[in-house]
C-alpha positions as CSV (number, residue, x, y, z in Angstrom):
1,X,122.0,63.1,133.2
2,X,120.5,65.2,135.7
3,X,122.2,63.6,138.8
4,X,125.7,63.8,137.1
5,X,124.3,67.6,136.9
6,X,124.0,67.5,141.4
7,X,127.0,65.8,141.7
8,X,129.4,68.5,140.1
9,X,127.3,71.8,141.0
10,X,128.9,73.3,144.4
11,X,128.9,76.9,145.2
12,X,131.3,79.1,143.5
13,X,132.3,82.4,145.5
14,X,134.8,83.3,143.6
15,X,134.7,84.0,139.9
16,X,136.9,85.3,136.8
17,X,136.7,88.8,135.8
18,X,134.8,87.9,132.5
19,X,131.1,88.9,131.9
20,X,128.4,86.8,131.3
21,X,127.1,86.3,127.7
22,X,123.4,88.3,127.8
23,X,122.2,84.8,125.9
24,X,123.3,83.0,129.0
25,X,121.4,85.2,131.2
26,X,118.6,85.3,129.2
27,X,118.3,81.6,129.4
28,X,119.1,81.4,133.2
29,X,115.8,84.1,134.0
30,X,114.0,81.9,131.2
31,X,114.7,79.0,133.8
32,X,112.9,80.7,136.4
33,X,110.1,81.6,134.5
34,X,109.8,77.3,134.3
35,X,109.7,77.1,137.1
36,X,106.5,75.8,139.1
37,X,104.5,78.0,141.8
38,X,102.0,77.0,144.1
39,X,98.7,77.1,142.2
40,X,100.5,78.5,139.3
41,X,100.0,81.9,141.0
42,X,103.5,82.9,139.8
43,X,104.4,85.7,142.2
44,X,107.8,86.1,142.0
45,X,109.7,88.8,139.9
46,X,113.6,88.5,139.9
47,X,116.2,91.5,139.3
48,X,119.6,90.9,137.2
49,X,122.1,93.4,138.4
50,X,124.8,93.7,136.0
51,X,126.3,97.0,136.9
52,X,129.3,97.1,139.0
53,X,128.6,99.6,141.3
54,X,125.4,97.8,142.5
55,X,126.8,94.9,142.8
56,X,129.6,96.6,145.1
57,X,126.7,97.7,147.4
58,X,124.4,94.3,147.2
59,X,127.6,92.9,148.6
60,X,127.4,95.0,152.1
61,X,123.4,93.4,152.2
62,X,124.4,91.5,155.3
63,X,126.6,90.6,158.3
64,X,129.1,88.1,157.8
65,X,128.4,89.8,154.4
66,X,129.0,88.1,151.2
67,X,131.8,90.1,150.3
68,X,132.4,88.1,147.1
69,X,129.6,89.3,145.1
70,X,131.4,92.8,144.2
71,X,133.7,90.4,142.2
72,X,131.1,88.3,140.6
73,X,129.7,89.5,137.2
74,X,126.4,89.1,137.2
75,X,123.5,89.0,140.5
76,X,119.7,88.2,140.1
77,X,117.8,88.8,143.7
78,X,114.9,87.0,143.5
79,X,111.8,88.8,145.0
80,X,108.0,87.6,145.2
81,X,104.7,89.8,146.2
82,X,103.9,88.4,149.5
83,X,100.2,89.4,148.9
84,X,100.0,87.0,146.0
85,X,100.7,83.7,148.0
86,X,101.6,82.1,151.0
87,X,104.1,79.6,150.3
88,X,106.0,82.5,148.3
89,X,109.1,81.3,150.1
90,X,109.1,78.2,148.6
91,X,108.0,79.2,145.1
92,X,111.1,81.4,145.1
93,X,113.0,78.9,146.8
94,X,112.2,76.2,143.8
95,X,113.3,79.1,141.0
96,X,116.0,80.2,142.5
97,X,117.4,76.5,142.4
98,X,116.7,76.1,138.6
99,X,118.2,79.1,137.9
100,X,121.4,77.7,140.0
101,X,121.2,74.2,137.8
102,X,120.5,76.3,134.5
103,X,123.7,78.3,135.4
104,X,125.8,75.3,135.9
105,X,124.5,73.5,132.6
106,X,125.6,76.8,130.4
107,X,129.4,76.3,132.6
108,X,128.7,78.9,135.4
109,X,129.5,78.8,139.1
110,X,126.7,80.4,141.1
111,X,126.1,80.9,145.4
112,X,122.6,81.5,147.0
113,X,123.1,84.2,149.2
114,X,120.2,84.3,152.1
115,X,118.2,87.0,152.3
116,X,115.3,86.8,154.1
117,X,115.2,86.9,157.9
118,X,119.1,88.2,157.7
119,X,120.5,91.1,159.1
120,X,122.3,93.5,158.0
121,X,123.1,95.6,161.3
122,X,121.2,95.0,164.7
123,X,118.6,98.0,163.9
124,X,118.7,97.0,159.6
125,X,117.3,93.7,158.0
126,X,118.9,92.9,154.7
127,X,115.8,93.0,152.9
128,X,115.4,96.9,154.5
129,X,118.9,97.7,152.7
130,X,118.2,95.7,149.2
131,X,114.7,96.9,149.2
132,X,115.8,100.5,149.5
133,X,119.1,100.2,147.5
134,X,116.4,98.7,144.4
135,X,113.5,100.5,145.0
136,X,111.5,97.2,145.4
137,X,108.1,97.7,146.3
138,X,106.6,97.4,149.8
139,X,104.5,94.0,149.0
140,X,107.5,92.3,147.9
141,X,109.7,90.4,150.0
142,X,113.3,89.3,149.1
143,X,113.9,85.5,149.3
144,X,117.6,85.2,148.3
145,X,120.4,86.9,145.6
146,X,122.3,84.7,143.7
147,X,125.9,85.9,143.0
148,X,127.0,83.6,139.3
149,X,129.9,83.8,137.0
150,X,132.4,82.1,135.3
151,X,134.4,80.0,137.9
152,X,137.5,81.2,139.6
153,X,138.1,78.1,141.4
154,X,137.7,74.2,141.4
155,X,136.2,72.1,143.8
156,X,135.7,68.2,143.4
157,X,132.1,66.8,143.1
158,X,130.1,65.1,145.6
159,X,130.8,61.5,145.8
160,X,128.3,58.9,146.0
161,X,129.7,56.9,148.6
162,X,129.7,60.0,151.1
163,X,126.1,60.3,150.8
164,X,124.2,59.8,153.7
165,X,121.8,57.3,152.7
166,X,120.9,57.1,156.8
167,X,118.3,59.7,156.4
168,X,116.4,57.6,153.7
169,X,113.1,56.3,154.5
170,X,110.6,53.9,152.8
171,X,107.1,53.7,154.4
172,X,107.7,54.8,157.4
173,X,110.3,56.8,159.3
């Protein structure tokens, strides 16, 4: 069930030193591919960075930086042509999260690591450095990266109970 699904997913930063089956990542970019887009415009285009030396340097992208993604196996930055749409945030924002529940269905940890309207220095936006470090065109805009791998660590699930059923509304705030 899909809410057993929320319940367990947390995000993983740190991850064992084993690769990611291509299979599993072809199904996880599959995901995002599914996933819906304002007027089914479908402006988004995603990057999987496999390569250890990139991922070394997508991990310097920011300040506090995610420092953990030189250790994770496998990256996808998730990018969208900003002439295309308007609500290109959240169309990225709604694939980047299926491709975080795919990931955790096929027994992956994954983090979103924020992107846009970061910095990486005072004078250097993270999107500057990643657009630059990827040769990403200039109409495309980076939303997020998400860093996923096989889980190095444990951490317990939600629980219902701690829920905070105080911001539900019927009707009417």
């Amino acid at each position: 069930m899909l809410l057993e699904q929320l319940k367990t997913r947390r995000s993983i930063r740190k991850y064992e030193h084993k690769e990611v089956e291509k299979e599993k990542i072809d199904i996880i970019l599959k995901s995002a591919l599914l996933a819906p887009s304002s007027m089914s415009r479908k402006p988004l285009q995603f990057i999987a960075v496999t390569d250890a030396e990139l991922l070394q340097k997508l991990s310097l992208c920011r300040e506090p930086g995610p420092r953990y993604l030189a250790d994770a196996p496998l990256a996808i930055i998730v990018i969208a042509d900003n002439t295309a749409s308007d609500v290109w945030v959240e169309d990225a924002s709604i694939a980047a999260t299926f491709m975080q529940l795919t990931a955790h269905d096929l027994g992956l940890g994954s983090c979103w690591i924020q992107v846009r309207k970061r910095f990486r220095t005072e004078q250097e936006t993270a999107e500057q450095y990643i657009k630059e470090l990827m040769e990403i065109p200039e109409q495309y805009s980076v939303q997020c990266i998400l860093s996923i791998g096989y889980p190095g660590e444990e951490k317990k699930p939600y629980e219902e109970g701690a829920l905070k059923y105080e911001k539900l509304h019927f009707n009417k705030f």
